[in-house]
The first five atom37 places (N, CA, C, CB, O) and aatype in JSON, in Angstrom:
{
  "aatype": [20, 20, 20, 20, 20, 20, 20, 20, 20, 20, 20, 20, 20, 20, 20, 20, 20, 20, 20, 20, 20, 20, 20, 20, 20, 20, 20, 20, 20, 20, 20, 20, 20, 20, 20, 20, 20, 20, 20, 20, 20, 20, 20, 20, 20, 20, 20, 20, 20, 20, 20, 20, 20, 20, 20, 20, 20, 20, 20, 20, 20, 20, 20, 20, 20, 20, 20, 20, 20, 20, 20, 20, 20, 20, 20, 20, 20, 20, 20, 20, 20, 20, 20, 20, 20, 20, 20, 20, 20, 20, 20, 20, 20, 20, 20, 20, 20, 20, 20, 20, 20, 20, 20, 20, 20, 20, 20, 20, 20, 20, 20, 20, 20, 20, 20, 20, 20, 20, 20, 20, 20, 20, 20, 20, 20, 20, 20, 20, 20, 20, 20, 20, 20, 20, 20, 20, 20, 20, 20],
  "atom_mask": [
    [1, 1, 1, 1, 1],
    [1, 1, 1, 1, 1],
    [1, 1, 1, 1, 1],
    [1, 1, 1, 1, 1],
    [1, 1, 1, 1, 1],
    [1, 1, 1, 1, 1],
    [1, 1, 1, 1, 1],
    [1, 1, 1, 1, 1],
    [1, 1, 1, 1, 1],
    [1, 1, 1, 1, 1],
    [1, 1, 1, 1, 1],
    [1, 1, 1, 1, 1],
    [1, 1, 1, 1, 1],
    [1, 1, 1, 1, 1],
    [1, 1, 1, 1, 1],
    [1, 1, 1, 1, 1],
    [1, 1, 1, 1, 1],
    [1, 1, 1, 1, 1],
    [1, 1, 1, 1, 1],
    [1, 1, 1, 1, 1],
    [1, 1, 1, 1, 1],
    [1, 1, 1, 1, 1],
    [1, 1, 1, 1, 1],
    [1, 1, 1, 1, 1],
    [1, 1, 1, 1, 1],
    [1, 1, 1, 1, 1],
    [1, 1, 1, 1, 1],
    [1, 1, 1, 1, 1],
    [1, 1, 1, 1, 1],
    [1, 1, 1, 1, 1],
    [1, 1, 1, 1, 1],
    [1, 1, 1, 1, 1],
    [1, 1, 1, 1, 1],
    [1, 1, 1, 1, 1],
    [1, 1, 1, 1, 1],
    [1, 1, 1, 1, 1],
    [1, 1, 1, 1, 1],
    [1, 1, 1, 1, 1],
    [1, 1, 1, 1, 1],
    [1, 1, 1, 1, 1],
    [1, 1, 1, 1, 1],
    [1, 1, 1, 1, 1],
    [1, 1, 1, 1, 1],
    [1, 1, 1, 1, 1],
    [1, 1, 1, 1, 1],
    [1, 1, 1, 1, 1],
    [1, 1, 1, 1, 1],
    [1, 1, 1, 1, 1],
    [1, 1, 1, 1, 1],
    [1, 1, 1, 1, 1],
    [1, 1, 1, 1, 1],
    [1, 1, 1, 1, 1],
    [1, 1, 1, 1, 1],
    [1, 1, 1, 1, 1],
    [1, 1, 1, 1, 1],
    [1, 1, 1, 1, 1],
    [1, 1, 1, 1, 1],
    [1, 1, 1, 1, 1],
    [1, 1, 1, 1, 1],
    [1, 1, 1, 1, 1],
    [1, 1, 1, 1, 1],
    [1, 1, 1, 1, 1],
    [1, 1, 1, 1, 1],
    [1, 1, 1, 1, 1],
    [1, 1, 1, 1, 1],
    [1, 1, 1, 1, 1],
    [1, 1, 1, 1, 1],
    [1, 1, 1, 1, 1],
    [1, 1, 1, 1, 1],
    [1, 1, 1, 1, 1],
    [1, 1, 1, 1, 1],
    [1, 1, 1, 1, 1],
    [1, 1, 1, 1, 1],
    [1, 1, 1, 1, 1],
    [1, 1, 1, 1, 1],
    [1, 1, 1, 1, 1],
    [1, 1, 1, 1, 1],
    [1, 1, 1, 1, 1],
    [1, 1, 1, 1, 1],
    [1, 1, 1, 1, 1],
    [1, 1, 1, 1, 1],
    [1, 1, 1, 1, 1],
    [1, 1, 1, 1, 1],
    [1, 1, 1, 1, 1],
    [1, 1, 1, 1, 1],
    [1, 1, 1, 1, 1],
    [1, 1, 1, 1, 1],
    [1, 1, 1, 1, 1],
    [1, 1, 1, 1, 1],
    [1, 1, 1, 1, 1],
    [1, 1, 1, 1, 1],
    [1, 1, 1, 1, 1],
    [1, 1, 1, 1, 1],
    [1, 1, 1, 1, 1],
    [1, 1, 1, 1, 1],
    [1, 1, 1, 1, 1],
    [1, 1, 1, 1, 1],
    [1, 1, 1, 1, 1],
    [1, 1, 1, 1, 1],
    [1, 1, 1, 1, 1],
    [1, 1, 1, 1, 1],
    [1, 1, 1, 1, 1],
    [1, 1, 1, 1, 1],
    [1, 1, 1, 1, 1],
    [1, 1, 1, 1, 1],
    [1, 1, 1, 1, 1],
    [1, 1, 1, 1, 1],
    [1, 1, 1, 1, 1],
    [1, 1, 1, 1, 1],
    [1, 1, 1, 1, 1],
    [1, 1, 1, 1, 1],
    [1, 1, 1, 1, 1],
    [1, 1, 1, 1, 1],
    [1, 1, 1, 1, 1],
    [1, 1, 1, 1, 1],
    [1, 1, 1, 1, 1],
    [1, 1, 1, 1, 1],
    [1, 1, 1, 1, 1],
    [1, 1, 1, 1, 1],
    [1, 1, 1, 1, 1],
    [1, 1, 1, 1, 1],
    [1, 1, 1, 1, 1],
    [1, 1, 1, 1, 1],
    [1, 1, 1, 1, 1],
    [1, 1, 1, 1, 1],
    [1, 1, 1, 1, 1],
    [1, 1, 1, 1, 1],
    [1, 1, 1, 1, 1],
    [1, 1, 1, 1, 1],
    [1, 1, 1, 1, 1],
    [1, 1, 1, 1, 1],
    [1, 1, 1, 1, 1],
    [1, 1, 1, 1, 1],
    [1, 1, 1, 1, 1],
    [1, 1, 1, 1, 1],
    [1, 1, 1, 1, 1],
    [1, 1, 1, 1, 1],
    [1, 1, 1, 1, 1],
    [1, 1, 1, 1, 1]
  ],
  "atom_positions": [
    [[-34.61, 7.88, -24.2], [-34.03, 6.76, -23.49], [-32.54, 6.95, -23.2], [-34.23, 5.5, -24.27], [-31.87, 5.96, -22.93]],
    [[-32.05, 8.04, -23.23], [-30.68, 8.48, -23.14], [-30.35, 7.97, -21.5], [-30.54, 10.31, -23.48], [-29.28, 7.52, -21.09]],
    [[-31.6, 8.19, -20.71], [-30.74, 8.02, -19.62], [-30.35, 6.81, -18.87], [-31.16, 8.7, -18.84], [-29.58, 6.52, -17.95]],
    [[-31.57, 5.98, -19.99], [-31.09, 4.43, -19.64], [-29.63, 4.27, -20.26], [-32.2, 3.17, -20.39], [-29.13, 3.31, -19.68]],
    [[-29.11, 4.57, -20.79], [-27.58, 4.65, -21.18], [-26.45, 5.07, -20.57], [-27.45, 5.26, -22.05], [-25.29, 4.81, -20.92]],
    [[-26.93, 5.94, -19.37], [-25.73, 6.69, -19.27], [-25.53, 5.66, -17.35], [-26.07, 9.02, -19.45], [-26.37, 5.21, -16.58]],
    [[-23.91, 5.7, -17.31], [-23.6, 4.88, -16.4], [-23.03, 5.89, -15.63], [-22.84, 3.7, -16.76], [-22.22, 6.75, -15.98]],
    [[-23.84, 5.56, -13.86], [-23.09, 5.99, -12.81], [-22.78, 5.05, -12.16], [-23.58, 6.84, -12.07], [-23.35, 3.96, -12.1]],
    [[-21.42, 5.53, -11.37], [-21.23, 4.89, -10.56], [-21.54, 5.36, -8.79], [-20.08, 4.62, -11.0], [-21.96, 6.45, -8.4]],
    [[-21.24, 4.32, -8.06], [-21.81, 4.81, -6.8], [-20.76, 5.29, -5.64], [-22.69, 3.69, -6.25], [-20.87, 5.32, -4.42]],
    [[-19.73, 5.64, -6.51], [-18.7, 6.67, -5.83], [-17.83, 7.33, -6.83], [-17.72, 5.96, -4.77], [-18.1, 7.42, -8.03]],
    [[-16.98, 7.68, -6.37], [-16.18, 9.02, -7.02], [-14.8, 7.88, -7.35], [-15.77, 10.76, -5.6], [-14.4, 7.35, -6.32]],
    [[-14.21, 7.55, -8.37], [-13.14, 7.07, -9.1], [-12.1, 6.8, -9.63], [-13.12, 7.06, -9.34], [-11.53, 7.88, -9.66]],
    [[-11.36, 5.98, -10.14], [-10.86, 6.06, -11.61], [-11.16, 5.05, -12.73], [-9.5, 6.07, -11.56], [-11.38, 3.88, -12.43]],
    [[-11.19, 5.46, -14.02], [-11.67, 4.4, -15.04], [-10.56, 4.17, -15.66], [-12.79, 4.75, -16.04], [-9.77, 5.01, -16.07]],
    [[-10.46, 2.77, -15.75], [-9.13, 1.95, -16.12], [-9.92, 0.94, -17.46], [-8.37, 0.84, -14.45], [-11.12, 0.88, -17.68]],
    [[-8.8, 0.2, -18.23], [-9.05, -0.38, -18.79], [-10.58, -0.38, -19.75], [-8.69, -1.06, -18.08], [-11.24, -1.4, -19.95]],
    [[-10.91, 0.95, -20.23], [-11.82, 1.43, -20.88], [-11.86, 0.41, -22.02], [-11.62, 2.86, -21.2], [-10.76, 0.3, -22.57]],
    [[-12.59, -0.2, -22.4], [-12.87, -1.22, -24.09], [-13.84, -0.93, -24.54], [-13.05, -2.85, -24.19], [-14.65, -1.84, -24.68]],
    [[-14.2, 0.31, -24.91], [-15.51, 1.18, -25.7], [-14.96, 2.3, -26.28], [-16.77, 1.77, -24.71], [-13.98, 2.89, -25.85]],
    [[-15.74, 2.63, -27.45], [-15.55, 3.64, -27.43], [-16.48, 4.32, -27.94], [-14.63, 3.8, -27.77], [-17.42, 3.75, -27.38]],
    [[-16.95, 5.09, -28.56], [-18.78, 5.96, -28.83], [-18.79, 5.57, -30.18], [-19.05, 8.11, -28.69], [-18.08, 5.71, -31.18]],
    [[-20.04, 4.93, -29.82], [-20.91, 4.46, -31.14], [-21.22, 2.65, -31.27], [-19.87, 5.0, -32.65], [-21.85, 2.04, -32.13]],
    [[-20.54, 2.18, -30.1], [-19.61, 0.68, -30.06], [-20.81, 0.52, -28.66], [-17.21, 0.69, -29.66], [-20.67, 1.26, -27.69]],
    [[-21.94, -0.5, -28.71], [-22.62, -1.41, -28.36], [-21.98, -2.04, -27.0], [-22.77, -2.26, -29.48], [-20.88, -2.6, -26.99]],
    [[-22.95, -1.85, -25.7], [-22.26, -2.82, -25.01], [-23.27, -4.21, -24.52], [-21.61, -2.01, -23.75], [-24.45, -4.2, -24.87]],
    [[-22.78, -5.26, -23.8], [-23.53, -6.12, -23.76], [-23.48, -6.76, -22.61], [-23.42, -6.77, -24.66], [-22.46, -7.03, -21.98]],
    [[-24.89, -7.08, -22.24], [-24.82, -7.6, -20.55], [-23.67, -8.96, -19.98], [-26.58, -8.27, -20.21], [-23.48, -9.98, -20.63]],
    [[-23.17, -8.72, -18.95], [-22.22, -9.74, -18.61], [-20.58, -9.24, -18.83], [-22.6, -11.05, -19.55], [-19.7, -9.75, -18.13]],
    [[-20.28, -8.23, -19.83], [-19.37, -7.94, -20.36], [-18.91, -6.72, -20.45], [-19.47, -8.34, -21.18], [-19.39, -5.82, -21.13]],
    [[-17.82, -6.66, -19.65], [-17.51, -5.68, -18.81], [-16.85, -4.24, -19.77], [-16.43, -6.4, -17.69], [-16.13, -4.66, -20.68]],
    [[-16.93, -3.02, -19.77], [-16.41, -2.38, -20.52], [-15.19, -1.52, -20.23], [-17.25, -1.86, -20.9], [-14.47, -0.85, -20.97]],
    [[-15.16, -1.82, -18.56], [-14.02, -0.84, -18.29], [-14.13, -1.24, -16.76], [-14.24, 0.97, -18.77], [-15.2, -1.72, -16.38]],
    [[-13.19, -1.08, -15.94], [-13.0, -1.09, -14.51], [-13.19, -0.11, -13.76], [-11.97, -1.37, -14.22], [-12.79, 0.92, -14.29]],
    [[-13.82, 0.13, -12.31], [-13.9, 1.49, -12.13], [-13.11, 1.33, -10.6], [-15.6, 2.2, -12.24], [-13.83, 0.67, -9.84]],
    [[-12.18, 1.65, -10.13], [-11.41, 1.86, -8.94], [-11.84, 2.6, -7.87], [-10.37, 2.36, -9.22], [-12.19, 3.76, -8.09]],
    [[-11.89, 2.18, -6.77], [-12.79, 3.18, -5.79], [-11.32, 3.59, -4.99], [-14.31, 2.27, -4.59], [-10.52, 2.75, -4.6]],
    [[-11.14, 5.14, -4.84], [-9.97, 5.59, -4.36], [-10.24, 6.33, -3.29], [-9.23, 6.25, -5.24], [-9.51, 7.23, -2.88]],
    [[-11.51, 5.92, -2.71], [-12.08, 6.17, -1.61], [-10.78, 5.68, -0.21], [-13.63, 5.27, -1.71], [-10.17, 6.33, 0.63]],
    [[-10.84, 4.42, -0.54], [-9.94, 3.41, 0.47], [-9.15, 2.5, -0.1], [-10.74, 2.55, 1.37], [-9.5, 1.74, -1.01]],
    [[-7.53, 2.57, 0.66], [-6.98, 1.65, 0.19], [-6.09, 0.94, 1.03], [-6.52, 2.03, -0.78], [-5.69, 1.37, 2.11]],
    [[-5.78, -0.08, 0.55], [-5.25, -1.66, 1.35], [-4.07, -2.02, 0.92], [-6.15, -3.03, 1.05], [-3.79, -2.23, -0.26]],
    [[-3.12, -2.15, 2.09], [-2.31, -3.09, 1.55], [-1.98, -4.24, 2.11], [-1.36, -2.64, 1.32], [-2.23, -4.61, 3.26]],
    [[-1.5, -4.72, 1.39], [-0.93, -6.3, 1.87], [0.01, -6.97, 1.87], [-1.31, -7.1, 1.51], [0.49, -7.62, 0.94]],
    [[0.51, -6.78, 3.5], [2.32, -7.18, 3.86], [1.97, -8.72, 3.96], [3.24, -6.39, 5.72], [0.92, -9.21, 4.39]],
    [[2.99, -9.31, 3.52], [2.89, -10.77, 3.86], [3.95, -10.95, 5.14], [3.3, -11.77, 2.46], [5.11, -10.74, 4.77]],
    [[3.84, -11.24, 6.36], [4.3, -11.58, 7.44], [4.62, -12.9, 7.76], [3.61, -11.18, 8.16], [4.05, -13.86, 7.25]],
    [[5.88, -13.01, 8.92], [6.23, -14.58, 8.75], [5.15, -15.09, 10.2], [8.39, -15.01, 8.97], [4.82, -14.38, 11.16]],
    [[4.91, -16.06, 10.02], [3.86, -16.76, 11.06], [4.35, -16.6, 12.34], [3.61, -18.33, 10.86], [3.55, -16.4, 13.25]],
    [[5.67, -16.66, 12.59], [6.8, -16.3, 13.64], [6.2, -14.83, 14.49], [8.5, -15.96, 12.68], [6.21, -14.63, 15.7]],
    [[5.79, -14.11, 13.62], [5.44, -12.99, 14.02], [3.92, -12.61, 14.14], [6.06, -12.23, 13.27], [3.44, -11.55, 14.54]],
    [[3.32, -13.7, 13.71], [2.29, -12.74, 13.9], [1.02, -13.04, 15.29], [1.59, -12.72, 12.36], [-0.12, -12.57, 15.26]],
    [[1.55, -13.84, 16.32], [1.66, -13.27, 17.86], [1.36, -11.94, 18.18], [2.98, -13.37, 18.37], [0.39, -11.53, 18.83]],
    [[2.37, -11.23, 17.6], [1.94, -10.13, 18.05], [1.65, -8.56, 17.18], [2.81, -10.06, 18.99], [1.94, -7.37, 17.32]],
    [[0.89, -9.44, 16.22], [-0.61, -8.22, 15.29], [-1.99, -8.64, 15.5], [-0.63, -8.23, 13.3], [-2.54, -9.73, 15.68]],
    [[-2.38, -7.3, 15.41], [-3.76, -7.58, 15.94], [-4.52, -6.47, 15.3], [-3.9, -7.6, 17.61], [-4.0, -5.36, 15.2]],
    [[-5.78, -6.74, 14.84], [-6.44, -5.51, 14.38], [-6.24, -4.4, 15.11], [-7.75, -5.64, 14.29], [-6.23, -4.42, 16.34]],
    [[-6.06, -3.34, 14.41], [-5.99, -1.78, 14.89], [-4.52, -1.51, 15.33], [-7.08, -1.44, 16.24], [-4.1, -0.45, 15.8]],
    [[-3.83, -2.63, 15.1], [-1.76, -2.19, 15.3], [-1.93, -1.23, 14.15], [-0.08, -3.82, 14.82], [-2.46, -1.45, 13.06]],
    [[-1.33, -0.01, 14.67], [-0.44, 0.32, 14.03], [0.53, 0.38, 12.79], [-0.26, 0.19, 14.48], [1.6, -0.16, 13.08]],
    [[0.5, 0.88, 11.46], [1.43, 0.74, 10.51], [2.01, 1.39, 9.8], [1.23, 0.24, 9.96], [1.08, 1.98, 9.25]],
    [[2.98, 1.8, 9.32], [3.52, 2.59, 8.9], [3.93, 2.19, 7.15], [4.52, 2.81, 9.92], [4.71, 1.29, 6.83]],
    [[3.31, 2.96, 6.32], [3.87, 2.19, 4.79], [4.52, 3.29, 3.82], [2.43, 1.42, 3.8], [4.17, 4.41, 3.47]],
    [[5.22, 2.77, 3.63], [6.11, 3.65, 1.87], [5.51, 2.54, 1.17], [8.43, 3.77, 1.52], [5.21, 1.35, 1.17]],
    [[5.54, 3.84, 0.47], [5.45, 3.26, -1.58], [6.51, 3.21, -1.84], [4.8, 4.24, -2.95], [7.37, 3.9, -1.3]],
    [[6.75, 2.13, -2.97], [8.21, 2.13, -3.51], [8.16, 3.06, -5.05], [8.75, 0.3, -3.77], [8.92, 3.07, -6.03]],
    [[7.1, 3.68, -4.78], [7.58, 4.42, -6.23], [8.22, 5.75, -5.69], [6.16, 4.81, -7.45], [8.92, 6.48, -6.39]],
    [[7.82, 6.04, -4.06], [8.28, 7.04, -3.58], [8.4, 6.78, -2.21], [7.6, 8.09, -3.91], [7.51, 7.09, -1.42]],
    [[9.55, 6.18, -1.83], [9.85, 5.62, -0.46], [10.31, 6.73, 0.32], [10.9, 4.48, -0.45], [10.82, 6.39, 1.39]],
    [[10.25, 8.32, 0.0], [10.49, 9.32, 0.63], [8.91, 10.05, 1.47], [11.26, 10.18, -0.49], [8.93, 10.78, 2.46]],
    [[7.6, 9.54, 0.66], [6.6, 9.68, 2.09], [6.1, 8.7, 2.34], [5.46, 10.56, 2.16], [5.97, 7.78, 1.54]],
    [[5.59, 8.7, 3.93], [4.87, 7.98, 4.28], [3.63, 7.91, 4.73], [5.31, 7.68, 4.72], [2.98, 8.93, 4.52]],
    [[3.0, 6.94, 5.36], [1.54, 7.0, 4.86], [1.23, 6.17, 6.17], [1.08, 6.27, 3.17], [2.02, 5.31, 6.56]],
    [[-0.16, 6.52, 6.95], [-0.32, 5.88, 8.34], [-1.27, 4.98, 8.25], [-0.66, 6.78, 9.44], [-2.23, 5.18, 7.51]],
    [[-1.16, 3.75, 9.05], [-2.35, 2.63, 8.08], [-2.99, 2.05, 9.89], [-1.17, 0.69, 6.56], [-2.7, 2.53, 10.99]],
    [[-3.71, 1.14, 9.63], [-3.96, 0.21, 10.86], [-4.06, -1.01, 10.27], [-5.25, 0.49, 11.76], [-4.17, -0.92, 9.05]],
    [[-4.05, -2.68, 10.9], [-3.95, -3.51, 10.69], [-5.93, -3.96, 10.42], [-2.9, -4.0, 11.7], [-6.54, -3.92, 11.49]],
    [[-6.55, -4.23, 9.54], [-7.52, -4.35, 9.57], [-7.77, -5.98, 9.46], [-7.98, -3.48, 8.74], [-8.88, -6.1, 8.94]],
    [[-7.41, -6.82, 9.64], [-7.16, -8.13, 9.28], [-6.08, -9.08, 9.1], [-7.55, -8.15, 8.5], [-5.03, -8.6, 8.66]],
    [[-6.11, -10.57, 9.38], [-4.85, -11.02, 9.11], [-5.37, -12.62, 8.42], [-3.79, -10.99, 10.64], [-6.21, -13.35, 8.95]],
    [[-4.9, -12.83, 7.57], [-5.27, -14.12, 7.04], [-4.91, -15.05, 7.91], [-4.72, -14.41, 5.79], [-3.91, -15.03, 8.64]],
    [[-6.08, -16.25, 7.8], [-5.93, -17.8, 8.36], [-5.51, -18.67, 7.29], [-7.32, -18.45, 8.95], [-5.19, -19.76, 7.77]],
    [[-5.38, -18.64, 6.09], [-4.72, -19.72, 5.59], [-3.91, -19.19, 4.07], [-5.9, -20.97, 5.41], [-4.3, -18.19, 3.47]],
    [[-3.01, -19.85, 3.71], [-2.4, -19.87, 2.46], [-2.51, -21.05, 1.52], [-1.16, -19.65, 2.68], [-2.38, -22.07, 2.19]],
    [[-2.62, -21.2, 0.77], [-1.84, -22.44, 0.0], [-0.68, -23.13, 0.15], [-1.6, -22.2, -1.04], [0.33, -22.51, -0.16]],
    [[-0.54, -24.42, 0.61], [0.86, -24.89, 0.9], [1.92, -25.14, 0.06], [0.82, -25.88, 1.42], [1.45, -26.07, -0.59]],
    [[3.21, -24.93, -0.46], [4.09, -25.2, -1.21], [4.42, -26.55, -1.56], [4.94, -24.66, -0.82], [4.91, -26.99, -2.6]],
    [[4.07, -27.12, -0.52], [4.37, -28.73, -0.61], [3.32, -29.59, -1.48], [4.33, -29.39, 0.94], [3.24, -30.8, -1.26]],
    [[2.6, -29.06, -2.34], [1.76, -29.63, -3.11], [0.73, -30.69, -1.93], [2.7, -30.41, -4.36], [0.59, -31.88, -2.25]],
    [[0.28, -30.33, -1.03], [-0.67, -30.76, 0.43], [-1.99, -30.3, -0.24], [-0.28, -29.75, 2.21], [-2.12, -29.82, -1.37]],
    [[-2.7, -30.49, 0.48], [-4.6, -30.05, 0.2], [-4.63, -28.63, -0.07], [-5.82, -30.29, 1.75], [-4.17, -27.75, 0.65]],
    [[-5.22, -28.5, -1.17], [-5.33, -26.97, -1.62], [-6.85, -26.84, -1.72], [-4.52, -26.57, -3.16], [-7.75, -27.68, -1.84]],
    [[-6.83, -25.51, -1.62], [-8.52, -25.18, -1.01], [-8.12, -23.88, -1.7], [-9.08, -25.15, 1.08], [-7.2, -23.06, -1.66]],
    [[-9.91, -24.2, -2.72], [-10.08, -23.05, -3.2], [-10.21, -21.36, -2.05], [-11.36, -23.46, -4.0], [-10.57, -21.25, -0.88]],
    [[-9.63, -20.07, -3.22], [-10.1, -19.15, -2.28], [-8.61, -18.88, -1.44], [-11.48, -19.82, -1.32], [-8.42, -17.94, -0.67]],
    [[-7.95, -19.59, -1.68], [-6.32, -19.06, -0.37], [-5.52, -18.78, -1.24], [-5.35, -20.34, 0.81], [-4.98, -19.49, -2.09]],
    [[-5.42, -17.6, -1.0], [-3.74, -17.1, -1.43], [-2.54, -17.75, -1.17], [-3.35, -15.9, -0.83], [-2.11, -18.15, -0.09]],
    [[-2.0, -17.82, -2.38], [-0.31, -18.33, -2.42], [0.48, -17.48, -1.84], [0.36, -18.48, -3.83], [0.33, -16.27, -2.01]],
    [[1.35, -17.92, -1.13], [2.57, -16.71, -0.47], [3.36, -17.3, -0.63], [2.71, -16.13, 0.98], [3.39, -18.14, 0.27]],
    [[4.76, -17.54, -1.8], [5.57, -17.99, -2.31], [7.09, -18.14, -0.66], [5.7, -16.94, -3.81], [7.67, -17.34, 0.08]],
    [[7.08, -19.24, -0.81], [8.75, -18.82, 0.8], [9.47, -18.8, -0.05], [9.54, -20.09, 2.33], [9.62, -19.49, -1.06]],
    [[10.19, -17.58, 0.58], [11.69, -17.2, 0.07], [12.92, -18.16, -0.75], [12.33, -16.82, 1.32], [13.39, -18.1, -1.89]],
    [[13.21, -19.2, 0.61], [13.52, -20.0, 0.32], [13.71, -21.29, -0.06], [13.64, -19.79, 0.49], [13.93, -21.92, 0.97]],
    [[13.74, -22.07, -1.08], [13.29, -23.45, -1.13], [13.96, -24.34, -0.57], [13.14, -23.88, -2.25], [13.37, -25.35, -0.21]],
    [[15.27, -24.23, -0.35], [16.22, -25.6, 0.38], [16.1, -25.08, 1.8], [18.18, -25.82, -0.17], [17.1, -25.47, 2.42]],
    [[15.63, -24.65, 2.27], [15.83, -23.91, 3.84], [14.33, -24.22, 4.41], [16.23, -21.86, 3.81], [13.48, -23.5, 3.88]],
    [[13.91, -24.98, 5.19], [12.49, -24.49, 5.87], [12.41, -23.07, 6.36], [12.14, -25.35, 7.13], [13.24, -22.9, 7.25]],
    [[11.79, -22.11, 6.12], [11.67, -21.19, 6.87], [10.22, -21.06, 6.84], [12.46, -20.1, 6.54], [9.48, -21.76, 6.14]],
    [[9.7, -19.76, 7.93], [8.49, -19.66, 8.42], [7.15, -19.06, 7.13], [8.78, -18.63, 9.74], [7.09, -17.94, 6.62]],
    [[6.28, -20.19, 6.91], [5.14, -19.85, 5.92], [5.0, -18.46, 6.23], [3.7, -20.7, 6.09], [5.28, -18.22, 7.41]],
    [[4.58, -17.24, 5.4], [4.38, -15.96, 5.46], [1.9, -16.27, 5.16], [5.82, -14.94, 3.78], [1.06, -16.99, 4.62]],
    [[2.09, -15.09, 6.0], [0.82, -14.65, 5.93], [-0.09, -13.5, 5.29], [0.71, -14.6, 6.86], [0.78, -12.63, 5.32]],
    [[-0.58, -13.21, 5.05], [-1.06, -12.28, 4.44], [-1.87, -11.2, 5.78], [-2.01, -12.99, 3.22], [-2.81, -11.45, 6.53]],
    [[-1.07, -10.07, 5.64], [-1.64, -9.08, 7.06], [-2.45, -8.12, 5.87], [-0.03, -7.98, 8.36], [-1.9, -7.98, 4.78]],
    [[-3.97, -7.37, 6.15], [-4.38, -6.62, 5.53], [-4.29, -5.21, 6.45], [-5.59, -7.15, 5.07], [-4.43, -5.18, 7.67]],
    [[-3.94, -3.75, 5.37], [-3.69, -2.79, 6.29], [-4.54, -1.48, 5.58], [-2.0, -2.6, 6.53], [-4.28, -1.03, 4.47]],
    [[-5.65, -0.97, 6.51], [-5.87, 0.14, 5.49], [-5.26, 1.17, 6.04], [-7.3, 0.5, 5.15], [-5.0, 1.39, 7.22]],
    [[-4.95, 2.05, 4.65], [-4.24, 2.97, 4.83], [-5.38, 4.4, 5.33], [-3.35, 3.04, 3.47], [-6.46, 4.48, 4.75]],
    [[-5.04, 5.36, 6.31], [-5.85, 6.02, 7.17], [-6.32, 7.35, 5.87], [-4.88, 6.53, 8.81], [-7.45, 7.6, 5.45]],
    [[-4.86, 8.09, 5.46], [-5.39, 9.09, 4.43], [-4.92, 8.84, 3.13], [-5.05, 10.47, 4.74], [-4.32, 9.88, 2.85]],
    [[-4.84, 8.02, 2.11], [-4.21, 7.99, 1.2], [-4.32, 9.15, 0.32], [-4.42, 6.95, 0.73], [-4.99, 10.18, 0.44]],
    [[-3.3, 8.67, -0.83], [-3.23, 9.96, -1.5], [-3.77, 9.2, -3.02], [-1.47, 10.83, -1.44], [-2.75, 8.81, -3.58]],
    [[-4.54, 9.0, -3.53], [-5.28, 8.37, -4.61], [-4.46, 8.78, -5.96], [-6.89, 8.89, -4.62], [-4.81, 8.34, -7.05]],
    [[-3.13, 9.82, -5.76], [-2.62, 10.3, -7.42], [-0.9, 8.89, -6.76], [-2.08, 13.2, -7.8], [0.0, 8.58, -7.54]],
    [[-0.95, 8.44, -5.51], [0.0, 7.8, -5.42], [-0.21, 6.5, -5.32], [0.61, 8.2, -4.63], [0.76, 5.79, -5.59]],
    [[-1.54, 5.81, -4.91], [-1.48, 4.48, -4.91], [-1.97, 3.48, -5.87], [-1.93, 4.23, -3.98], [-3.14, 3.75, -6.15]],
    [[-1.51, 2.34, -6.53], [-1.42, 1.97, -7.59], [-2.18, 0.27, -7.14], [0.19, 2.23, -8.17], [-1.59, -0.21, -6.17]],
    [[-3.24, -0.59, -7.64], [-3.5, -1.3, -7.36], [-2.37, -2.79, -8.03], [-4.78, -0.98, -7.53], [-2.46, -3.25, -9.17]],
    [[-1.57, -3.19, -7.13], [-0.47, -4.29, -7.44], [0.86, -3.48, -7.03], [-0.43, -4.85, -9.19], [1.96, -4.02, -7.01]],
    [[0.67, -2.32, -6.75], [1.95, -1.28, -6.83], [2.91, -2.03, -5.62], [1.47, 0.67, -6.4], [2.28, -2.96, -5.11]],
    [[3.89, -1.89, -5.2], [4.73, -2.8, -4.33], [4.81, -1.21, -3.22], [6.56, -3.68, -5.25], [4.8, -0.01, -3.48]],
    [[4.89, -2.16, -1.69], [5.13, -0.94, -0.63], [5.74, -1.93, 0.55], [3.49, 0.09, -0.1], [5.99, -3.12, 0.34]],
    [[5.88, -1.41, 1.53], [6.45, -1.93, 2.17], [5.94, -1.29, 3.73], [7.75, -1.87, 1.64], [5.39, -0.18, 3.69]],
    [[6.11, -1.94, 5.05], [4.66, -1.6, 6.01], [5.49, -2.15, 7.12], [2.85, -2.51, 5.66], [5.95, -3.29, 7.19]],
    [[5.64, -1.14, 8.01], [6.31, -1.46, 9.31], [5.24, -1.55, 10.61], [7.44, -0.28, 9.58], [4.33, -0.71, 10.59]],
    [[5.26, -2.25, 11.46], [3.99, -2.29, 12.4], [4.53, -2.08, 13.54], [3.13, -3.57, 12.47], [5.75, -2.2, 13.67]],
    [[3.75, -1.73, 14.58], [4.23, -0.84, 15.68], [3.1, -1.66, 16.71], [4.07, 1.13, 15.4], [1.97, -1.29, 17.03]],
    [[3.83, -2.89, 17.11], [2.79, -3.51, 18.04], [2.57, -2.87, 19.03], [3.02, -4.69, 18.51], [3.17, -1.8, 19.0]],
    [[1.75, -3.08, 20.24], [1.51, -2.1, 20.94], [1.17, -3.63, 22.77], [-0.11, -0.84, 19.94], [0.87, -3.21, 23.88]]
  ]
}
């Protein structure tokens, strides 16, 4: 029955947050480790509403990592969020991301959440929460 034991996954990886270790029981529902698919990866510029007129799936993007803002990395716009959570304590709806504004005594423009996948990443450089930064090249 060994092979009812042994776990694949259904792509190629990384294993994070391992909580096993051999000899140690696992149990349904309860997760033992995370597995990262470094197949594809996403990032997510938050944009001011001001701007986003003019993004559109398949713009163009350009992103650094800030752990190494010396390469860069070619992305396209794969999505753009319709809603956030409002700051003003207004109707909150499960499921929407918070996008904190800059400033609190100043109205300025609610930010959005733009999704971008990146075209070739490099899987020993991108970090899931890692901070980057994403220039778009409307067209």
């Amino acid at each position: 029955h060994l092979e009812m034991a042994t776990v694949r996954a259904p792509f190629d990886g990384r294993v994070i947050s391992l909580k096993t270790s051999v000899g140690q029981f696992a149990s349904a529902m309860r997760p033992i480790f995370t597995l990262i698919d470094t197949r594809h990866w996403y990032v997510i510029a938050n944009f001011r509403e001001t701007d986003l007129k003019n993004i559109r799936s398949g713009t163009p993007a350009t992103i650094r990592l800030m752990s190494d803002s010396g390469k860069t990395f070619e992305g396209k716009v794969d999505s753009i969020g319709y809603g956030v959570l409002p700051d003003d304590g207004g109707l909150v709806l499960g499921g929407l991301p918070k996008v904190s504004r800059s400033i609190n005594w100043v109205r300025v423009a609610q930010r959005f959440p733009v999704k971008i996948m990146v075209d070739k990443p490099d899987p020993e450089m991108f970090r899931i929460g890692a901070s980057a930064v994403a220039n778009l090249e409307p067209q």
